[in-house]
C-alpha positions as CSV (number, residue, x, y, z in Angstrom):
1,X,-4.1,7.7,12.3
2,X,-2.4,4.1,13.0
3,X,-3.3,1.0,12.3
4,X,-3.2,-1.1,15.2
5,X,-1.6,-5.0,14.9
6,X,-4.6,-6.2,15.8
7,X,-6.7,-4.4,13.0
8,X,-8.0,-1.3,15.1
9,X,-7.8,1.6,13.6
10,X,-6.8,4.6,16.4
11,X,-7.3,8.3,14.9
12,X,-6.4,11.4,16.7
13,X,-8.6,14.4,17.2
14,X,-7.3,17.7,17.1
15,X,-9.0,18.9,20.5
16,X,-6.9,15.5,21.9
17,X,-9.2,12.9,22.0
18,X,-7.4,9.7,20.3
19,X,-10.4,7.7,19.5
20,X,-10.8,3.6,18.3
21,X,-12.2,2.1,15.9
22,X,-13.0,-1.7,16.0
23,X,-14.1,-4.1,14.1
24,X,-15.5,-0.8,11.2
25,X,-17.4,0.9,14.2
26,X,-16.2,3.6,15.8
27,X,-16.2,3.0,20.3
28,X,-18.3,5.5,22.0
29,X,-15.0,6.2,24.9
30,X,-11.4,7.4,23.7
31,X,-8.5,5.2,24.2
32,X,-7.1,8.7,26.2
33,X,-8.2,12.3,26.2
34,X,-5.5,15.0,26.4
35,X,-5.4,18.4,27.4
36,X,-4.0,20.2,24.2
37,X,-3.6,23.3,22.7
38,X,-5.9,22.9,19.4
39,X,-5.1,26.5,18.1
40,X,-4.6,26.1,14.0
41,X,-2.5,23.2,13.1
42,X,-2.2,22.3,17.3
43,X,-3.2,19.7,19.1
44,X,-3.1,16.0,19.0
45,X,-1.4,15.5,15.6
46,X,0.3,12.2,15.5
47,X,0.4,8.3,16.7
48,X,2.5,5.2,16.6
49,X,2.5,1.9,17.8
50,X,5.5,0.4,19.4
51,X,7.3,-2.5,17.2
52,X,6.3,-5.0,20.1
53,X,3.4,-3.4,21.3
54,X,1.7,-7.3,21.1
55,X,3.8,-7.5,24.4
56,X,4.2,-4.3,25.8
57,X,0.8,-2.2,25.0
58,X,3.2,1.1,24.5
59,X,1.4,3.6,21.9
60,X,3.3,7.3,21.3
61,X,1.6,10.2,20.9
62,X,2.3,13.8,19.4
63,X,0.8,16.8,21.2
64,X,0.8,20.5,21.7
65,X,1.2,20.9,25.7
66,X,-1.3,24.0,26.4
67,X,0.8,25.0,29.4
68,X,3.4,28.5,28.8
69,X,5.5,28.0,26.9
70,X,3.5,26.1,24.7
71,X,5.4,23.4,23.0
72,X,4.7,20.0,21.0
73,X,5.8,17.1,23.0
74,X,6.1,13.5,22.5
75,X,4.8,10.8,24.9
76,X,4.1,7.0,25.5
77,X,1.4,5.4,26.9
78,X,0.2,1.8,28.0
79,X,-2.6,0.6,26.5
80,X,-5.4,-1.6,29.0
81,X,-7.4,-3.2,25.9
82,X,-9.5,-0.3,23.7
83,X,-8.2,2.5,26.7
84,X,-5.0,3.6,28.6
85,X,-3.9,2.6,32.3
86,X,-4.8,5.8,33.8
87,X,-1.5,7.5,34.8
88,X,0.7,5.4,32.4
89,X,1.8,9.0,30.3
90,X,5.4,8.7,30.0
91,X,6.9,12.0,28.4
92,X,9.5,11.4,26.2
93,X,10.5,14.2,24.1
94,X,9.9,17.6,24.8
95,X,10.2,20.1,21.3
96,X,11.1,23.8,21.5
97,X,9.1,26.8,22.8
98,X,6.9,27.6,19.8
99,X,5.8,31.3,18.9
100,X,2.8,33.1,18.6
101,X,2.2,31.4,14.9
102,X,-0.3,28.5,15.4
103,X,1.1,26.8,12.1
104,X,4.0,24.1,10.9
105,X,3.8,21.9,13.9
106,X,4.7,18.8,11.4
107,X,3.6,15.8,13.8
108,X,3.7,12.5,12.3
109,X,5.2,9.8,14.4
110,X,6.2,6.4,13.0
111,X,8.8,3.6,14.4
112,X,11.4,2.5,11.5
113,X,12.8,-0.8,10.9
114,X,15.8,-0.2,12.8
115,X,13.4,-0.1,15.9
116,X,13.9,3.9,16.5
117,X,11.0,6.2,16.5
118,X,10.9,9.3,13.7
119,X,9.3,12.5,14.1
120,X,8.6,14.9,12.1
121,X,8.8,18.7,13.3
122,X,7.9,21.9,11.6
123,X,9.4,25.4,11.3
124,X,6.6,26.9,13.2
125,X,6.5,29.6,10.4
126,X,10.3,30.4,11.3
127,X,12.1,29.9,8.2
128,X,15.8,30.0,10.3
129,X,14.6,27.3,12.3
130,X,14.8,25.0,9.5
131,X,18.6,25.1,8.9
132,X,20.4,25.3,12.6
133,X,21.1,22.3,14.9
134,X,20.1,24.6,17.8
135,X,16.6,23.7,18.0
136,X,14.9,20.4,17.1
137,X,12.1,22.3,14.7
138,X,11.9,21.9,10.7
139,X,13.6,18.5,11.0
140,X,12.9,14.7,11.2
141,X,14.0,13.4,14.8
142,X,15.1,9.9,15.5
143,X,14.9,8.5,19.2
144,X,14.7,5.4,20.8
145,X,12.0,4.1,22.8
146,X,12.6,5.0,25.9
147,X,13.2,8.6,24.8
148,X,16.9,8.4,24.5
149,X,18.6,9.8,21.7
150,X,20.6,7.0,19.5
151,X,24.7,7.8,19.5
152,X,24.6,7.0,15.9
153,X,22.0,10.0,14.5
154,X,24.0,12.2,12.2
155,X,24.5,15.1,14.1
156,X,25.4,13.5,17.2
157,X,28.1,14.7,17.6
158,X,28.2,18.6,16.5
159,X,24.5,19.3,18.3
160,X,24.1,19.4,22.5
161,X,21.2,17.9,24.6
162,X,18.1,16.9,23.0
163,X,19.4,18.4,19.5
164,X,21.5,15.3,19.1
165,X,17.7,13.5,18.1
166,X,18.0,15.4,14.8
167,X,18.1,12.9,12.0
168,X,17.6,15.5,8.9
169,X,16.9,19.1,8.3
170,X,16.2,21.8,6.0
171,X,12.6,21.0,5.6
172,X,8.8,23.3,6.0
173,X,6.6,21.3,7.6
174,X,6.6,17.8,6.9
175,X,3.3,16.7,8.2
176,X,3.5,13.1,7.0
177,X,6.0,10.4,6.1
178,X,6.1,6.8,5.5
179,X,8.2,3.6,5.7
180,X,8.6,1.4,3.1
181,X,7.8,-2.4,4.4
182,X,10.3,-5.0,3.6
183,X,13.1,-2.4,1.9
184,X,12.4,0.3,5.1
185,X,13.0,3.1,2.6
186,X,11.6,6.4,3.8
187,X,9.9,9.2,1.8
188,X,9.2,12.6,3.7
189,X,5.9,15.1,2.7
190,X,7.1,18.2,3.1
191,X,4.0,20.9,2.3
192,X,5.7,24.0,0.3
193,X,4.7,27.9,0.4
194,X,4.1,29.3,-2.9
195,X,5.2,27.0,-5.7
196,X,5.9,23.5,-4.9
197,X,4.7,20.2,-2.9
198,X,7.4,17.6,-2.3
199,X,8.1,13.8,-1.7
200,X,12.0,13.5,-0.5
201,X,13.9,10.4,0.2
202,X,14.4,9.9,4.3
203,X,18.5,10.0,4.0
204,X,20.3,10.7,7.4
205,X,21.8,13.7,7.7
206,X,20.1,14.9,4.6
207,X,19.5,19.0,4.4
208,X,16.2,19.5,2.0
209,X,17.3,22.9,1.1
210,X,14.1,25.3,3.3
211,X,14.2,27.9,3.2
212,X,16.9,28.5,0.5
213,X,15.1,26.5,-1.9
214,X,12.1,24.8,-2.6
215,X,10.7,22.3,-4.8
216,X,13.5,21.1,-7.2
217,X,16.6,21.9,-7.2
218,X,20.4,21.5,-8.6
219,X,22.2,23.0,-5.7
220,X,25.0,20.4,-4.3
221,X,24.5,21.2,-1.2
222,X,20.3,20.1,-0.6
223,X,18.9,16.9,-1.5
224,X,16.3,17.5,-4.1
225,X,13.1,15.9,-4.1
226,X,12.1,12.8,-5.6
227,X,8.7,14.2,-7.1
228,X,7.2,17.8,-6.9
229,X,4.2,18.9,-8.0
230,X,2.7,22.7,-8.3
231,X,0.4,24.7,-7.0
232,X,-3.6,24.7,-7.7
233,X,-6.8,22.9,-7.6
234,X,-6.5,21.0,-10.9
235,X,-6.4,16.8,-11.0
236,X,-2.6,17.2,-10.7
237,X,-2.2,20.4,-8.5
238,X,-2.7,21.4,-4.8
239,X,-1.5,23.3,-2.1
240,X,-0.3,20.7,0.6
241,X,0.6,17.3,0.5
242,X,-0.9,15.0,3.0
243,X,-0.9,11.5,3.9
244,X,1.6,8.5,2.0
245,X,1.7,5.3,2.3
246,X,3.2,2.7,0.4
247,X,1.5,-0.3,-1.1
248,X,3.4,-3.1,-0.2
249,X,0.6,-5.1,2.0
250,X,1.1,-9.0,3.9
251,X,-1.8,-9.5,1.5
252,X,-2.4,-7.8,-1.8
253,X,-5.3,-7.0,-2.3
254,X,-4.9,-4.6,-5.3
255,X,-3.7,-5.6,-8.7
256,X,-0.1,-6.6,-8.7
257,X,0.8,-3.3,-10.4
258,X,0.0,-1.3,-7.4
259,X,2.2,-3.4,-5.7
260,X,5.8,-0.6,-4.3
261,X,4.1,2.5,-5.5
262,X,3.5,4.8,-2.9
263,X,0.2,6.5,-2.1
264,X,-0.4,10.6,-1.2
265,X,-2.9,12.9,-1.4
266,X,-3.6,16.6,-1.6
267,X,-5.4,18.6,1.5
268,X,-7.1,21.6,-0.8
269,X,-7.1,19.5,-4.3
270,X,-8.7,16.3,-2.9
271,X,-7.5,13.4,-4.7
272,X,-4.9,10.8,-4.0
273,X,-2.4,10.0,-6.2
274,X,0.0,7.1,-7.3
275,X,3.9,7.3,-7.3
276,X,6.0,5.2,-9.0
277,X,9.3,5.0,-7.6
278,X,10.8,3.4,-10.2
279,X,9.8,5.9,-12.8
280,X,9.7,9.4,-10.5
281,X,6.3,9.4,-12.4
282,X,2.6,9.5,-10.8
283,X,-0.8,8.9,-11.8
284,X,-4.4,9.5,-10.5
285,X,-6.1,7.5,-8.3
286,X,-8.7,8.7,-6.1
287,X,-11.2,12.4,-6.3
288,X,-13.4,14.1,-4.8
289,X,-12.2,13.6,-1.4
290,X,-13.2,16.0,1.3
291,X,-9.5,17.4,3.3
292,X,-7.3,13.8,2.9
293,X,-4.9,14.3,5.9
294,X,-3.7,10.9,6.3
295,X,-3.3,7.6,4.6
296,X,-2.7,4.3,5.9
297,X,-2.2,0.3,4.3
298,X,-3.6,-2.2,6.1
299,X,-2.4,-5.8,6.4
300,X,-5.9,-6.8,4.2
301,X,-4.2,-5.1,1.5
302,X,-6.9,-2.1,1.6
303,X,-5.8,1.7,1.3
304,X,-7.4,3.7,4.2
305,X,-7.9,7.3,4.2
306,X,-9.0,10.1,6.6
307,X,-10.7,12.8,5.5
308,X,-10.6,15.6,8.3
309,X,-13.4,17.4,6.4
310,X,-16.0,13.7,5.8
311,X,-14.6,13.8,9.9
312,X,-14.3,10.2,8.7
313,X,-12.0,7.2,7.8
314,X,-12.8,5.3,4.4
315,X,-11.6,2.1,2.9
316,X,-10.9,1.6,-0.5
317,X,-10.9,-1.9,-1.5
318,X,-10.5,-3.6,-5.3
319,X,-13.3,-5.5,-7.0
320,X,-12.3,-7.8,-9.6
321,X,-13.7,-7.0,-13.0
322,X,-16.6,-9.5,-13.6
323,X,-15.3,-11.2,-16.0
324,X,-17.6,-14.7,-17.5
325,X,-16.1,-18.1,-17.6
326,X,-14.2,-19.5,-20.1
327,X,-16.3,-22.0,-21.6
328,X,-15.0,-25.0,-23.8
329,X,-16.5,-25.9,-26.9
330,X,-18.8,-29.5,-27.0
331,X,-20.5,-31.3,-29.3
332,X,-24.2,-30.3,-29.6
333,X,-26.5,-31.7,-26.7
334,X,-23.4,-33.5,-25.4
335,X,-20.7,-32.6,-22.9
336,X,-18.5,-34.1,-24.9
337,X,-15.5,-32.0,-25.9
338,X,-15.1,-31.2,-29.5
339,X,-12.5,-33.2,-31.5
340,X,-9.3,-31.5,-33.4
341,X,-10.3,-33.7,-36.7
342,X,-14.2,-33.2,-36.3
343,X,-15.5,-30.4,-38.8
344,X,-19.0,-32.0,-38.1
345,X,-18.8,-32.0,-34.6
346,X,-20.4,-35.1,-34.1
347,X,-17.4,-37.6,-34.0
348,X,-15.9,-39.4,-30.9
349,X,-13.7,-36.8,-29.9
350,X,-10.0,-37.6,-29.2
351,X,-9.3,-40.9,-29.8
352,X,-5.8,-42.2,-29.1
353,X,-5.7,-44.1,-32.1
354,X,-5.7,-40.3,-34.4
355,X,-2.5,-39.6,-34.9
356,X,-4.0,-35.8,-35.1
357,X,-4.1,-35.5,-31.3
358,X,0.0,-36.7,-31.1
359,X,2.1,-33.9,-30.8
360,X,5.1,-34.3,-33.1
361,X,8.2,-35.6,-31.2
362,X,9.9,-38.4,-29.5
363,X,7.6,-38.3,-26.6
364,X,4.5,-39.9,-27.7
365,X,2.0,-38.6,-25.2
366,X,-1.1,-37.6,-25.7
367,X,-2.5,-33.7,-26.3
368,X,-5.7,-32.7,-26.2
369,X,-6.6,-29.4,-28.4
370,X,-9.2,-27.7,-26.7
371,X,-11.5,-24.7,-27.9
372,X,-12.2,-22.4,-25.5
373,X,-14.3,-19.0,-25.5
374,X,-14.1,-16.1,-22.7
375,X,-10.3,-17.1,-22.4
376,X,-8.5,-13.5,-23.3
377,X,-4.8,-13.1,-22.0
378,X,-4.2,-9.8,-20.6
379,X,-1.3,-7.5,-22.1
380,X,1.7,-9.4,-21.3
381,X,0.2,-12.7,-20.5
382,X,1.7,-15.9,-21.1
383,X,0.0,-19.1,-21.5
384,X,1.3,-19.9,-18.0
385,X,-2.0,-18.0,-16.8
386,X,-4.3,-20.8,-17.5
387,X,-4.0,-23.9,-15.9
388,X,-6.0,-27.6,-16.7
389,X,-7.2,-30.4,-15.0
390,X,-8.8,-33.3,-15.4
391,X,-10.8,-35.7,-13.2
392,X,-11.9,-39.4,-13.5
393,X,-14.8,-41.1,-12.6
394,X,-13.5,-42.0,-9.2
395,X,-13.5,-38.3,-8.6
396,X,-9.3,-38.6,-8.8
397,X,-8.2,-34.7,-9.7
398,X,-4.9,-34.9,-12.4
399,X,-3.0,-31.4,-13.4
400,X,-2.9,-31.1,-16.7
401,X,0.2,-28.9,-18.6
402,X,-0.8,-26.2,-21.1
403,X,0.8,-26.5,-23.7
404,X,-0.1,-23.6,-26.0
405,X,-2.8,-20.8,-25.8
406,X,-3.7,-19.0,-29.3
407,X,-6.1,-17.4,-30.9
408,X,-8.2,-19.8,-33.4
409,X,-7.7,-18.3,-37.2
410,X,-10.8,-17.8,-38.6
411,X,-12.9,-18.2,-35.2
412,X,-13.2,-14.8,-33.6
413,X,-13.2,-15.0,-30.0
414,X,-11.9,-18.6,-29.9
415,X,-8.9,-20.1,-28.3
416,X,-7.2,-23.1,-28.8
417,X,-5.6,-24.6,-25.8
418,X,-3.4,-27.6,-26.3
419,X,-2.6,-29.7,-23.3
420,X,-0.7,-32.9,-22.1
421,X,-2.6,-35.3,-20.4
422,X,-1.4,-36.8,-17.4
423,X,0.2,-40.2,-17.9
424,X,-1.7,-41.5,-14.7
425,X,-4.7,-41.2,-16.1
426,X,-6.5,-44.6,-16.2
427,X,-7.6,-45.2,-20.2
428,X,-10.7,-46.7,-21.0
429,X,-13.3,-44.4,-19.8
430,X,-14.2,-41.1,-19.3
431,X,-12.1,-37.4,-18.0
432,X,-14.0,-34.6,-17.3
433,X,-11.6,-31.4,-18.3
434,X,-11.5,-28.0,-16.9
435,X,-9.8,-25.0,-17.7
436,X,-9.2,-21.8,-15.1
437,X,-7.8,-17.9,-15.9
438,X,-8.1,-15.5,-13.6
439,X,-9.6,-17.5,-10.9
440,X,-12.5,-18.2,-13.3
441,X,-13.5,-22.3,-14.2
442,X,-14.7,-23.5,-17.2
443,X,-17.3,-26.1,-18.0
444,X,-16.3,-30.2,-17.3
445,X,-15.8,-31.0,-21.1
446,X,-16.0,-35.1,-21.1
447,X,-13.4,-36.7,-23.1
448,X,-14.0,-40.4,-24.3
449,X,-10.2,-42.0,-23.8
450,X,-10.0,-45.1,-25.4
């Protein structure tokens, strides 16, 4: 599937039909209905919008052409709103004869920053064809738009005719791969046989070491993966590795930790998983998900998935923890904020003339210590998190600067907040005080300035 600019969701079928879906409903016509070969892992496997498809309307396709010999090709079309101009099928690509094995037709299709569009081939169960520059299968491919093949791919030079696309080699069947937005780093899925699932690093002119090795690996001459994980059915095993996606949204909509890991999922397992980059580590996420074969960001900052045996695409989306209010402390049946220097609680809180509520220092302006419940700083947190105001009786909002958040000794689940008032402030009447963490307001505390 691809996530249209505009927020549609297109999704290929494997019998060829590349359906819509707008605004979360799914339209009853295709955008375009192909004529594939849908034996095994055939048929309508991948799609890609071009980079200026606002202006153009092109979308790419990935097929496997049902005509002798059968073969995976790569085409354009132009899109006419939610369908294609009839006739608009421009074929770009055209992949080697495959055999009578129905399997490792790779298929993903995405555009990378430098404007070229990537493909990813499988072996087609032919382990050779993994690690020659005479055929185009077991490899990523790099094109341009219009089907030509760029001068400055790797092999350029040492391949002839439509070889010269290949952009890397030496891999199974990588059935999905992702770009990295804003850094346009690259990591390639490449499904394993008998031991190992991988996550590589998209390096031109890389060889990933199929069928002479698989999984990791110390030879000098392969680029070993980034990540690998075993075979089974446990929370950290499987047997194919479909789907990535990196979280790095226009809007985040996840907690900022999520924020440059990278997304992937297991076909036979079900889950998705979390990898860190940074720390070749990766954690759980997601279960219980019927055949994931694809993953997808979108620009709301939600993770999308496909799940070939729901025969349906879900959103995942974050729901802050509810979470109450900080609340700051007043006097009894009063609104009035509690003093520093009132034990009693019933004093005139804060006035100017205490020298209590004077910070020590050559500054001389005024703080107000305020004690607030519900105001717990995550791990890490600095007091930068919460942030004051106050207002007047003219309705005339003043920032406030925090000062100092701390626990109050003695008073469990109390914090005191010290803050500056604003020297604009008009004296001689009321402020009405507020603090906010986490996107969560307290009560207007009045404070009597005199």
């Amino acid at each position: 599937m691809a996530i249209a600019p505009d927020g549609r969701i297109f999704v290929c079928q494997q019998g060829g039909a590349l359906r819509v879906i707008k605004n979360g409903a799914l339209l009853p016509a295709p955008f375009v209905t192909l004529t594939v070969d849908p034996a095994g892992e055939r048929g309508l496997l991948g799609v890609a919008f071009d980079p200026n498809f606002a202006s153009n309307n092109f979308i790419y396709v990935y097929y496997t052409v049902p005509i002798e010999p059968r073969h995976n090709r790569v085409s354009r079309f132009t899109a006419n709103g939610d369908v294609a101009v009839p006739g608009s099928e421009t074929i770009l690509l055209e992949l080697n004869p495959l055999t009578n094995a129905t399997n490792h037709n790779g298929g993903a299709i995405h555009f990378g920053p430098d404007g070229k569009l990537y493909i990813a081939t499988g072996e087609n169960a032919t382990t050779s064809n993994s690690q020659t520059l005479g055929n185009m299968l077991g490899k990523i491919l790099r094109i341009n738009s219009d089907g030509s093949i760029p001068a400055d791919n790797p092999f350029f030079n040492q391949a002839t005719g439509n070889n010269r696309s290949i952009w890397s080699l030496g891999l199974r069947n990588p059935f999905t791969f992702a770009f990295q937005p804003g850094t346009g780093r690259m990591f390639i899925n490449d499904v394993g046989q008998n031991t190992w699932e991988e996550i590589n690093d998209g390096i031109a002119g890389s060889n990933y070491g199929w069928p002479t090795t698989e999984g990791p690996t110390t030879n000098p001459n392969f680029r070993s993966p980034l990540f690998a994980y075993g075979h089974g059915f446990s929370a950290t095993t499987g047997c194919a590795i479909a789907g990535g996606a990196f979280y790095n949204p226009p809007v985040v909509q996840f907690p900022s930790n999520f924020v440059g890991k990278y997304f992937f999922a297991d076909l036979c397992s079900g889950w998705i998983r979390v990898f860190d980059p940074a720390t070749g580590t990766a954690s759980a996420f997601a279960s219980g998900i019927s055949q994931p074969v694809d993953l997808q960001v979108g620009a709301d900052g939600s993770l999308y998935y496909l799940s070939i045996g729901s025969g349906a695409v879900f959103r995942v989306r974050f729901t802050p923890p509810q979470v109450p209010a900080p609340v700051i402390a007043t006097e009894e049946n009063s609104d009035l904020a509690i003093a520093l220097d009132s034990p009693t609680m019933l004093r005139d809180p804060f006035a100017l003339v205490n020298l209590l509520n004077f910070t020590p220092g050559t500054d001389r302006q005024t703080r107000l210590s305020l004690f607030v419940t519900n105001l717990d700083l995550s791990p890490g947190e600095e007091s930068s998190a919460v942030t004051a105001q106050a207002q007047d009786i003219n309705m005339l909002v003043y920032p406030l600067v925090v000062e100092f958040v701390g626990a109050l000794p003695g008073a469990p689940g109390v914090s005191q907040v010290i803050v500056r008032l604003n020297p604009g402030i008009p004296g001689n009447q009321s402020i009405f005080v507020t603090v906010t963490l986490h996107g969560q307001t307290s009560n207007k505390a009045r404070v009597r300035l005199k």
